[in-house]
NULO-106603 format. One line per 3 residues: number of its first residue (from 1); for each residue x, y, z of C-alpha. Coordinates in Angstrom, 3 decimals. Layout:
NUM = X/Y/Z; ...
end
This chain:
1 = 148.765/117.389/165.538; 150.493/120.823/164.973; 151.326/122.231/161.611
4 = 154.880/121.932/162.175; 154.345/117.637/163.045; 152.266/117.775/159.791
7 = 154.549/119.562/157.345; 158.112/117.432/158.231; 159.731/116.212/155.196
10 = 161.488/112.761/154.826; 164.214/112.305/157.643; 163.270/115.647/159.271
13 = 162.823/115.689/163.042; 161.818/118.749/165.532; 165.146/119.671/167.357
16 = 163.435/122.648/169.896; 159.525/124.463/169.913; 159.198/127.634/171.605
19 = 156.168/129.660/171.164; 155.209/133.399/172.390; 155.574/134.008/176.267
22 = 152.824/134.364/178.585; 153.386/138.152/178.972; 151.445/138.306/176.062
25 = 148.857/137.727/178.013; 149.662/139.844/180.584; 147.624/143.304/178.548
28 = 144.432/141.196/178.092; 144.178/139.681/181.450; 144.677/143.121/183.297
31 = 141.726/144.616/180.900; 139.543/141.621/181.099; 139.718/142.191/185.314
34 = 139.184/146.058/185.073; 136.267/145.484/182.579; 134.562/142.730/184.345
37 = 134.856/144.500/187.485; 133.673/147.629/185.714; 130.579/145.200/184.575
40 = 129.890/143.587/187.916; 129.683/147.069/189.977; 127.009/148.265/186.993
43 = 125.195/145.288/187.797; 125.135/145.410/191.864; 124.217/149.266/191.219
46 = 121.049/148.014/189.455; 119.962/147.135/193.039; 119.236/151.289/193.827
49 = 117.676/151.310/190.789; 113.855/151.262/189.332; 113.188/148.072/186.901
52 = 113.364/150.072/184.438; 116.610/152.330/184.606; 118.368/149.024/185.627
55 = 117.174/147.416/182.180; 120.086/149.358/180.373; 122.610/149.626/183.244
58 = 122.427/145.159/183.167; 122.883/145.231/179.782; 126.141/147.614/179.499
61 = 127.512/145.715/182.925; 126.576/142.542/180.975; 128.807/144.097/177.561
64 = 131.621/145.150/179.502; 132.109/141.929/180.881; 131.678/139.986/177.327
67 = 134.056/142.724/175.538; 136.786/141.823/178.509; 136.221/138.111/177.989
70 = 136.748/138.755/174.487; 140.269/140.474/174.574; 141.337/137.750/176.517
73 = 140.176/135.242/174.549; 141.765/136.661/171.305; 144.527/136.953/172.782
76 = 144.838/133.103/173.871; 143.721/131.888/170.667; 146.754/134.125/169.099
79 = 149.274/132.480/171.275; 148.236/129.211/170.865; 148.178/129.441/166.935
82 = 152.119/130.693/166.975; 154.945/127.702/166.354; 158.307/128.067/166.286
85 = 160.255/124.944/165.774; 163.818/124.008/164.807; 164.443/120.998/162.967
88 = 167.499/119.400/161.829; 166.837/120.621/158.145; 164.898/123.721/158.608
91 = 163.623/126.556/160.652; 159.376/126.571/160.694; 157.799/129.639/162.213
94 = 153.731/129.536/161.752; 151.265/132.162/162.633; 147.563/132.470/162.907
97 = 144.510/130.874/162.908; 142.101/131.474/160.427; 144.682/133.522/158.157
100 = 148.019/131.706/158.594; 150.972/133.159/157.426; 154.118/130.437/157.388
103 = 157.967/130.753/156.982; 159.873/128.028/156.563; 163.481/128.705/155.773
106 = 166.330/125.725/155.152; 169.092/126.028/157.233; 171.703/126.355/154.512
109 = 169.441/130.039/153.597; 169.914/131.207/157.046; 172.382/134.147/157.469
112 = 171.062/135.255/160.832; 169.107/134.996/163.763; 169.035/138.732/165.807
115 = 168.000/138.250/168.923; 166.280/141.973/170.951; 165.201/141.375/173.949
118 = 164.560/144.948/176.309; 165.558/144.885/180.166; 162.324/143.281/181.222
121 = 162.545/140.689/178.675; 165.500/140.079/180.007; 164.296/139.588/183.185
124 = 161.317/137.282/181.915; 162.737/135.454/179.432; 161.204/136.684/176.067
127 = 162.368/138.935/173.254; 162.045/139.649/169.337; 163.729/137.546/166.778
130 = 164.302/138.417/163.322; 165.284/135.940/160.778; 167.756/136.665/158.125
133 = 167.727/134.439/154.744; 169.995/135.057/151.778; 168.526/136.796/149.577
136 = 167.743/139.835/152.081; 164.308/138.392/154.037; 163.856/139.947/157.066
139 = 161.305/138.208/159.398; 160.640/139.638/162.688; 158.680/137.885/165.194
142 = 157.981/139.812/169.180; 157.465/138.253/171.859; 158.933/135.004/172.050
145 = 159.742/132.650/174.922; 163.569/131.948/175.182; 164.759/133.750/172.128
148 = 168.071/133.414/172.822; 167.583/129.758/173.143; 165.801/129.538/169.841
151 = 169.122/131.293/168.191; 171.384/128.765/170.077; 169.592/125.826/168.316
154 = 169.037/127.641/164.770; 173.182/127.857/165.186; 173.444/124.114/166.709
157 = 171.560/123.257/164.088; 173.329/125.372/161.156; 176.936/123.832/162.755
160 = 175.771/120.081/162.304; 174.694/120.989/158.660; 177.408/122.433/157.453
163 = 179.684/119.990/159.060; 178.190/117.088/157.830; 176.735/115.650/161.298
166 = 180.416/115.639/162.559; 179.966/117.756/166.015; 183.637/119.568/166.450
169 = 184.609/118.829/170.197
end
């Protein structure tokens, strides 16, 4: 169960979930390949070598490839410990793993949802938010999938609030 299924008050239900976007990925993947490549030619080199120059060459082939495993592995476990969900009373953004770090913000506190999203987020559907309480909180979140979506549901969301549940047609 995520945190956001956990922490719903009474009569609260998840409207929309995005997370981060794959690209986020993208960094880790390419530097897990070069450095388990980088590891794998060490280790066919030890071939030309005596037993005991290849000794040290195996075990720096064998660290590249761990350290590039590694990266990538972060990385996932980052990605998968971001929520972002809208609910019908509140916006619930979650972050992180071992050290979380939550915002939850009522809908009636939100002044704005900025949406920046650069040509090739544009192109692959991800972007920064930053949410805007009264009061003058500024949270700023990169990378995440559909941010313009995400706004269009914070302001669905702020609409049905504010007009009582009426929709205006």
């Amino acid at each position: 169960m995520s945190y956001v299924q956990k922490n719903l008050n009474a009569g609260e239900n998840i409207v929309y979930t995005t997370r981060l976007h794959w690209i986020v990925l993208l960094r880790p993947i390419l530097l897990d390949l070069f450095l388990s490549a980088a590891g794998i030619a060490l280790l066919f080199l030890t071939a030309k070598l005596t037993k005991l120059e290849s000794q040290g060459v195996i075990f720096f082939g064998g660290l590249l490839i761990l350290v590039g495993n590694l990266f990538l592995a972060v990385a996932i476990i980052k990605r998968n410990a971001t929520e972002m969900a809208v609910t019908n009373k509140r916006v619930i953004i979650k972050v992180g793993y071992l050290t979380k770090r939550t915002i939850e913000l009522f809908l009636s506190k939100v002044e704005s949802v900025e949406v920046e999203q650069p040509i090739l987020g544009r192109m692959f559907g991800y972007g920064s938010i930053a949410l805007r309480g009264t009061g003058g909180t500024n949270e700023p979140f990169d990378m995440v999938a559909a941010p313009l979506e995400f706004r269009r549901q914070v302001q669905h969301q702020i609409e049905v609030h504010t007009t009582g549940g009426q929709q205006a047609q």
